[in-house]
N, CA, C and O atoms as a GROMACS GRO file, in nm:
protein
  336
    1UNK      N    1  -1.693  -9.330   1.450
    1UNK     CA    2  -1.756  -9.305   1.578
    1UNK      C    3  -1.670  -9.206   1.654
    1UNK      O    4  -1.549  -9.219   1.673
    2UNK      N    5  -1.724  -9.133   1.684
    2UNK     CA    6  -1.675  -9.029   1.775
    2UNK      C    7  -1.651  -9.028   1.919
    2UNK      O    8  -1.741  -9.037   2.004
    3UNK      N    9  -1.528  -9.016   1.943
    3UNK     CA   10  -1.486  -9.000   2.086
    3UNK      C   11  -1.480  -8.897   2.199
    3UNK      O   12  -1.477  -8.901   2.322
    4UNK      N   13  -1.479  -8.826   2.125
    4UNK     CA   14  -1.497  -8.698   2.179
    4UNK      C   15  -1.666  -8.659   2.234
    4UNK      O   16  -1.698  -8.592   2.333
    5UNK      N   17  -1.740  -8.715   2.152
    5UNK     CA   18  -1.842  -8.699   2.161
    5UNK      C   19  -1.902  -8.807   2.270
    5UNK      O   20  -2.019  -8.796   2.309
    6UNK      N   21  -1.843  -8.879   2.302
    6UNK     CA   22  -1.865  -8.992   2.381
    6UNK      C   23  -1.843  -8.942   2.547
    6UNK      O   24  -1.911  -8.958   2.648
    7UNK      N   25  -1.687  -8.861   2.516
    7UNK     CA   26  -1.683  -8.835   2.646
    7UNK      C   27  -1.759  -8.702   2.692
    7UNK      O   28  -1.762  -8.683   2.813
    8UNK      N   29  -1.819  -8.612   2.614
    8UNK     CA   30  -1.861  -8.497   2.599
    8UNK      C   31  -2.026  -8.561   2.697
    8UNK      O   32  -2.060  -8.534   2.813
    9UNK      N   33  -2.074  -8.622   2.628
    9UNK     CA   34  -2.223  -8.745   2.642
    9UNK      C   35  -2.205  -8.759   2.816
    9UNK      O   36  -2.286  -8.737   2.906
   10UNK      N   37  -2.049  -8.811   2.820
   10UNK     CA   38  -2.043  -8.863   2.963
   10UNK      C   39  -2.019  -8.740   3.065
   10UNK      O   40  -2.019  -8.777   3.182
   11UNK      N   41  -2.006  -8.648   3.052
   11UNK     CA   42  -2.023  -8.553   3.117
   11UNK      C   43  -2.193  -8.475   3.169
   11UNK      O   44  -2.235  -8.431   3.276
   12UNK      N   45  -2.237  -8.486   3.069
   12UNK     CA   46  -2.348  -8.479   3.118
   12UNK      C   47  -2.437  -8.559   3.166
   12UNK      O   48  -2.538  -8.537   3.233
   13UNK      N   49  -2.366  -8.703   3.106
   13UNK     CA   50  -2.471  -8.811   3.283
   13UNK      C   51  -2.469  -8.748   3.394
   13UNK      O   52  -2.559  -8.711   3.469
   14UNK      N   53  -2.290  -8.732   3.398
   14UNK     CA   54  -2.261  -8.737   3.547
   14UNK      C   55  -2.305  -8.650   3.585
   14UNK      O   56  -2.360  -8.672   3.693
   15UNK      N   57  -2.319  -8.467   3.523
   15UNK     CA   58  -2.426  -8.405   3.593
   15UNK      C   59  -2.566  -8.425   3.650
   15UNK      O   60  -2.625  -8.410   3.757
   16UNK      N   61  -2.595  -8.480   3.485
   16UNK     CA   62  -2.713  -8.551   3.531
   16UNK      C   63  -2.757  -8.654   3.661
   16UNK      O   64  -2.867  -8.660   3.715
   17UNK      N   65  -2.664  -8.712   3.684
   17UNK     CA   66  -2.670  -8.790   3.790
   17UNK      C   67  -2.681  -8.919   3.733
   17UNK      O   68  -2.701  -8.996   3.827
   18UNK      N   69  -2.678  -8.971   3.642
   18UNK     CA   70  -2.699  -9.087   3.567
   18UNK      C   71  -2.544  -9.170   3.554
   18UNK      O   72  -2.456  -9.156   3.469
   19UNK      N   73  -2.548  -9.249   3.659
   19UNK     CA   74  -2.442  -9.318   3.661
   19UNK      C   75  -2.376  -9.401   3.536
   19UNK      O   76  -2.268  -9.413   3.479
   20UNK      N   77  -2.503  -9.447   3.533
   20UNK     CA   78  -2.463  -9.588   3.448
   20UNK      C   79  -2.398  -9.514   3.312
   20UNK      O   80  -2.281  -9.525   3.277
   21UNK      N   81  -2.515  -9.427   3.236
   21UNK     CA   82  -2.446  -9.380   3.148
   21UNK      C   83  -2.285  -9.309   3.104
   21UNK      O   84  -2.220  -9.303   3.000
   22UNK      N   85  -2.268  -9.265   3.238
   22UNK     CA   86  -2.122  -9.192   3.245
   22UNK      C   87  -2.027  -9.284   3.263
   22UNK      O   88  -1.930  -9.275   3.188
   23UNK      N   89  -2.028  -9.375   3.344
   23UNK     CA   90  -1.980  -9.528   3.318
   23UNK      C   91  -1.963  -9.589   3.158
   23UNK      O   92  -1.849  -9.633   3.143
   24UNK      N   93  -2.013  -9.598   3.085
   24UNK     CA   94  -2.058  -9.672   2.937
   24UNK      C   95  -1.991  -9.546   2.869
   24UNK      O   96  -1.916  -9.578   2.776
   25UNK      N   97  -1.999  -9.434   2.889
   25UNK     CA   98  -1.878  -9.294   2.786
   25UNK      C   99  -1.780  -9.351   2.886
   25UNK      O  100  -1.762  -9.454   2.822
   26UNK      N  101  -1.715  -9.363   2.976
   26UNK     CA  102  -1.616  -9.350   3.013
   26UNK      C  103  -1.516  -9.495   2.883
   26UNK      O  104  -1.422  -9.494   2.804
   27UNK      N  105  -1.616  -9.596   2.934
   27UNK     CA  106  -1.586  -9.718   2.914
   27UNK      C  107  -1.528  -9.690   2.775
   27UNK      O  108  -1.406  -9.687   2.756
   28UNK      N  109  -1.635  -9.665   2.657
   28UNK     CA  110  -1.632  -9.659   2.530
   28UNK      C  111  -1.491  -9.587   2.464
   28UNK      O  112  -1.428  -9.633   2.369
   29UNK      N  113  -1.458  -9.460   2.542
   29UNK     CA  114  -1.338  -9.428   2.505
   29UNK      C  115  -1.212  -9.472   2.588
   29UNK      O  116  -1.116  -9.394   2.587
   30UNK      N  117  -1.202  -9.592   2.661
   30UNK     CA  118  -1.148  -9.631   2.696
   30UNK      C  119  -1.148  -9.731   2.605
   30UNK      O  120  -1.037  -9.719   2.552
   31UNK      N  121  -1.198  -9.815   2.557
   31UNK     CA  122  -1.196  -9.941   2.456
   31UNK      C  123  -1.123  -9.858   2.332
   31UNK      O  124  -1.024  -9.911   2.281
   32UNK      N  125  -1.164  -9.745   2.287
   32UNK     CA  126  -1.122  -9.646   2.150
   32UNK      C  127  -0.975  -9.659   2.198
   32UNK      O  128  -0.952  -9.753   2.122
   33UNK      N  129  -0.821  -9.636   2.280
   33UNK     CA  130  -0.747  -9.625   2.265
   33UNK      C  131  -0.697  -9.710   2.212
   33UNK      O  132  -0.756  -9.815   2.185
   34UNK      N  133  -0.556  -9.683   2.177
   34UNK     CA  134  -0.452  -9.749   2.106
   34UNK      C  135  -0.398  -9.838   2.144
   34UNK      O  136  -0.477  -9.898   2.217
   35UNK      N  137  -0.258  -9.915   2.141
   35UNK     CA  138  -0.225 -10.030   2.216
   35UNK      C  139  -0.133  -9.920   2.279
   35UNK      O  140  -0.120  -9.937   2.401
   36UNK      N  141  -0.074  -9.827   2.237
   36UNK     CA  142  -0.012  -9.718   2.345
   36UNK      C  143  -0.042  -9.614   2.439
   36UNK      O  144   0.028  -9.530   2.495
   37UNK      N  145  -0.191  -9.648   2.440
   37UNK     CA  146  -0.270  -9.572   2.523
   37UNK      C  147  -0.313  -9.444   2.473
   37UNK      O  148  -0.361  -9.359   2.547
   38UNK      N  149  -0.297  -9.426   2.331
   38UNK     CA  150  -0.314  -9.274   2.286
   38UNK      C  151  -0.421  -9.280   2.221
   38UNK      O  152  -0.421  -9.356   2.124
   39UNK      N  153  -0.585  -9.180   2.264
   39UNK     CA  154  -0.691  -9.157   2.207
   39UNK      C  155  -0.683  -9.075   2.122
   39UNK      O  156  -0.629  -8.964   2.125
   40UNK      N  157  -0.768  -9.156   1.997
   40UNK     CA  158  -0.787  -9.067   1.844
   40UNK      C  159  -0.940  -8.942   1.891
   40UNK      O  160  -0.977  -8.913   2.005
   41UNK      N  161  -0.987  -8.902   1.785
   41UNK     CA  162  -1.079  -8.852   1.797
   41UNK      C  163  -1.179  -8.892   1.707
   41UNK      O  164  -1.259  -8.799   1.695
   42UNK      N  165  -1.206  -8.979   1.644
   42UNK     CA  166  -1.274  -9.093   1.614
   42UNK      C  167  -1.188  -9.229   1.604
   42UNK      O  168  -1.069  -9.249   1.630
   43UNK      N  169  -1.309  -9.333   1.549
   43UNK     CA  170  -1.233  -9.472   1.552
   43UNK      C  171  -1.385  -9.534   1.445
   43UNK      O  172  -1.506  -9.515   1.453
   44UNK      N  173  -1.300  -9.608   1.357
   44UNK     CA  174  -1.395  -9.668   1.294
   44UNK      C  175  -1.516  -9.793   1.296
   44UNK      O  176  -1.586  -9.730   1.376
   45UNK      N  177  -1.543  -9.835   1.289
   45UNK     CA  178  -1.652  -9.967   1.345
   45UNK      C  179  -1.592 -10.056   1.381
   45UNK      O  180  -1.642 -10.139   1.457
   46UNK      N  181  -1.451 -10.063   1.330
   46UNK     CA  182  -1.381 -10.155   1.424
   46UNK      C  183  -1.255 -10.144   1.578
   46UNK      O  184  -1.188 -10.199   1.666
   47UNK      N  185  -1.289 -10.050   1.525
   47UNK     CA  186  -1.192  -9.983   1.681
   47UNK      C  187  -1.096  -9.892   1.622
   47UNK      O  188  -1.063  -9.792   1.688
   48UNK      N  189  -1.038  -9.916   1.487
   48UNK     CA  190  -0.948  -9.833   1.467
   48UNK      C  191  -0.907  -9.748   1.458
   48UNK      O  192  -1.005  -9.693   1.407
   49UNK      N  193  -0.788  -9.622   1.466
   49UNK     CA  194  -0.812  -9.498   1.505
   49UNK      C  195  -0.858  -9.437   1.344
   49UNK      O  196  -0.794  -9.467   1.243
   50UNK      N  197  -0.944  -9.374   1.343
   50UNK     CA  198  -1.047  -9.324   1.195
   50UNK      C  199  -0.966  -9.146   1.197
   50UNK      O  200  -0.987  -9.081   1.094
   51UNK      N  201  -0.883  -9.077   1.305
   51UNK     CA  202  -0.836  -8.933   1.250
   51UNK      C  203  -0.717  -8.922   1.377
   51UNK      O  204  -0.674  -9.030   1.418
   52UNK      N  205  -0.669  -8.808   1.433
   52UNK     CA  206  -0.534  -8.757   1.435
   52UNK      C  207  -0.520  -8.866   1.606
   52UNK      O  208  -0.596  -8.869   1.702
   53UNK      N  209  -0.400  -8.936   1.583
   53UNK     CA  210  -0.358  -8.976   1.687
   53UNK      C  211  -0.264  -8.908   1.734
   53UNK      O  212  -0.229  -8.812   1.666
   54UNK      N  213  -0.206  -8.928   1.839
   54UNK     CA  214  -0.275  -8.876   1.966
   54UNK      C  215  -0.334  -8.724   1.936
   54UNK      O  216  -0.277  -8.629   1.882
   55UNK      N  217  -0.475  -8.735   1.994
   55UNK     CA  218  -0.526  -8.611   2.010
   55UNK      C  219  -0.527  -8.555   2.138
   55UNK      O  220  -0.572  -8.639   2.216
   56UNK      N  221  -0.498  -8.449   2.197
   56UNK     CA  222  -0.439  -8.385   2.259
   56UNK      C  223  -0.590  -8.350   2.365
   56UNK      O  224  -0.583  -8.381   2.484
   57UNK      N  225  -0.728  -8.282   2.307
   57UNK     CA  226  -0.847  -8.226   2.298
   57UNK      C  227  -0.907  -8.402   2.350
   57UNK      O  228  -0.991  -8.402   2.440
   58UNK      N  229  -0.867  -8.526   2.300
   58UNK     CA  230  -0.992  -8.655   2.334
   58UNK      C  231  -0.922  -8.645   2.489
   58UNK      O  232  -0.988  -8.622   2.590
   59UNK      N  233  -0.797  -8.663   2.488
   59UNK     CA  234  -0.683  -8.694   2.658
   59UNK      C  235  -0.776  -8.631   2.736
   59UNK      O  236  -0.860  -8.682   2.811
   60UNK      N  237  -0.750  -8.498   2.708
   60UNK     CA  238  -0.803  -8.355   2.846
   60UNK      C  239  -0.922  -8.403   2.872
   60UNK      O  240  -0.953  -8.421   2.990
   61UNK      N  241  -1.034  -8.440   2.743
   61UNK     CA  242  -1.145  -8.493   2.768
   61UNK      C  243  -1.205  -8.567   2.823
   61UNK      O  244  -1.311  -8.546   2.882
   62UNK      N  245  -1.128  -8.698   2.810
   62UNK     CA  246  -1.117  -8.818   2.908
   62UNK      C  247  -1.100  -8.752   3.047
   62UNK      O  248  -1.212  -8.761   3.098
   63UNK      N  249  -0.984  -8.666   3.168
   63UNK     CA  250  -0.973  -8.654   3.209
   63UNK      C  251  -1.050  -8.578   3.302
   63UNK      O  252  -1.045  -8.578   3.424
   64UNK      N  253  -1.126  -8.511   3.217
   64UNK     CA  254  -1.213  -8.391   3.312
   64UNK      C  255  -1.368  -8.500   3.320
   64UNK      O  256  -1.462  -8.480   3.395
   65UNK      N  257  -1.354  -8.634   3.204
   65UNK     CA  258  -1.525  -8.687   3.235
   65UNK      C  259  -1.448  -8.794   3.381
   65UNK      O  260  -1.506  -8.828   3.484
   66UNK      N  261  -1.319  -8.820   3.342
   66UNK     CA  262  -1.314  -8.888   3.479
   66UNK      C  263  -1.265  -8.856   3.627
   66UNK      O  264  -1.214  -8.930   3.711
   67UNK      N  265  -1.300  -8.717   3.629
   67UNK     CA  266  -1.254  -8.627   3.770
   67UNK      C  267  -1.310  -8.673   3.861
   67UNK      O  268  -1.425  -8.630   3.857
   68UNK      N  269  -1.296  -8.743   3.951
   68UNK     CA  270  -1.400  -8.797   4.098
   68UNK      C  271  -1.441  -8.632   4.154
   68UNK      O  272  -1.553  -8.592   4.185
   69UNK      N  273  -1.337  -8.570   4.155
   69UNK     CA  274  -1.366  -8.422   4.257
   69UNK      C  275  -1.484  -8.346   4.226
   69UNK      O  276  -1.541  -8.284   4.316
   70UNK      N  277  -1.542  -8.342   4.069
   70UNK     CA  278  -1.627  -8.273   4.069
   70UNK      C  279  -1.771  -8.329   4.063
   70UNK      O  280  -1.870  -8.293   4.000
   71UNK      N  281  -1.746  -8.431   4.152
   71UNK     CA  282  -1.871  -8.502   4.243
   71UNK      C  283  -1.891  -8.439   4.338
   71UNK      O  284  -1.999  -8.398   4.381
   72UNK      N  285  -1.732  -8.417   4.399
   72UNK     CA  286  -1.763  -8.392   4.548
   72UNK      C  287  -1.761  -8.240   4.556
   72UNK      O  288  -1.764  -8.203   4.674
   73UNK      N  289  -1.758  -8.133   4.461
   73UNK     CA  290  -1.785  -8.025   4.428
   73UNK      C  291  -1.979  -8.017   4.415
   73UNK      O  292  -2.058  -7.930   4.451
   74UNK      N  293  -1.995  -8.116   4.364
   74UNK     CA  294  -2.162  -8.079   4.334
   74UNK      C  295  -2.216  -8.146   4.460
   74UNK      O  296  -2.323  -8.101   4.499
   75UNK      N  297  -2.157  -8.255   4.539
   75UNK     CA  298  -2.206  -8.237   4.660
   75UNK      C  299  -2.229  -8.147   4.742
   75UNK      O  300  -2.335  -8.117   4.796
   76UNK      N  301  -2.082  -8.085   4.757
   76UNK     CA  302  -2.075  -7.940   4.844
   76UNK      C  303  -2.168  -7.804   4.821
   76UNK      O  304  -2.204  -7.720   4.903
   77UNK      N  305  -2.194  -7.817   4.667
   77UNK     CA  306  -2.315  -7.701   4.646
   77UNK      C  307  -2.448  -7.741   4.633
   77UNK      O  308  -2.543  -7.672   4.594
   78UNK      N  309  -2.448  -7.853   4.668
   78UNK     CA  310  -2.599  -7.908   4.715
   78UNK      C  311  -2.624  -7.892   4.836
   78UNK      O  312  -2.744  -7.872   4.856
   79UNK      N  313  -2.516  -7.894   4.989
   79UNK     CA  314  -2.526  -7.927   5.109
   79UNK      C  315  -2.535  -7.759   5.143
   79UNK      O  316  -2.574  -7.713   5.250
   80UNK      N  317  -2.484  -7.672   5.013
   80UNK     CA  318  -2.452  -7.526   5.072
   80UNK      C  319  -2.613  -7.464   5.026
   80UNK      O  320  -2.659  -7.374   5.096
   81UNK      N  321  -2.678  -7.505   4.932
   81UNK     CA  322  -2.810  -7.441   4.896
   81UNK      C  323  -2.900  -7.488   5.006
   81UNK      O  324  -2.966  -7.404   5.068
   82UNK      N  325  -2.907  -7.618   5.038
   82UNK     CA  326  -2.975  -7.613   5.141
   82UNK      C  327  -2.990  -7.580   5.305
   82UNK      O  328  -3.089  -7.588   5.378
   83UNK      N  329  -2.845  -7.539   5.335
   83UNK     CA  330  -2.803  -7.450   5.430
   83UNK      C  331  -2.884  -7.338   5.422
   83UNK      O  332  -2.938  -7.301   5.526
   84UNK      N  333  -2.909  -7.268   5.308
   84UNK     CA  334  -2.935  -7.118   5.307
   84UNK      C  335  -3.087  -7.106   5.300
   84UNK      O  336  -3.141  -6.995   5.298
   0.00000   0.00000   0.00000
């Protein structure tokens, strides 16, 4: 199972606006880490890491699906289109 792909998924809820889903990618590769906190870039049916630990590419990934700011970025260009 792919992690990367999970958090990739959760990025586009959150554009989407689809909470729940971006919630459930967040979650999922959060359950995928290690007991040292380091995400693979898959994991097998049982959780285990299935290819390169630590991956460097799942981290950044995680990080940018869990940015609060670029909420409040797509707020701001919602409040600015309808200004104009």
């Amino acid at each position: 199972k792919w992690v990367l792909a999970a958090l990739w998924l959760g990025l586009w809820h959150r554009q989407a606006g689809e909470r729940e889903g971006h919630e459930r990618s967040l979650e999922y590769a959060l359950r995928a880490q290690t007991q040292l906190g380091l995400l693979p870039e898959q994991v097998t049916d049982d959780g285990e890491p299935a290819w390169v630990v630590p991956l460097a590419w799942s981290h950044a990934m995680l990080l940018l699906a869990a940015r609060p700011e670029l909420r409040l970025l797509q707020a701001e260009e919602s409040a600015a289109v309808q200004l104009a």
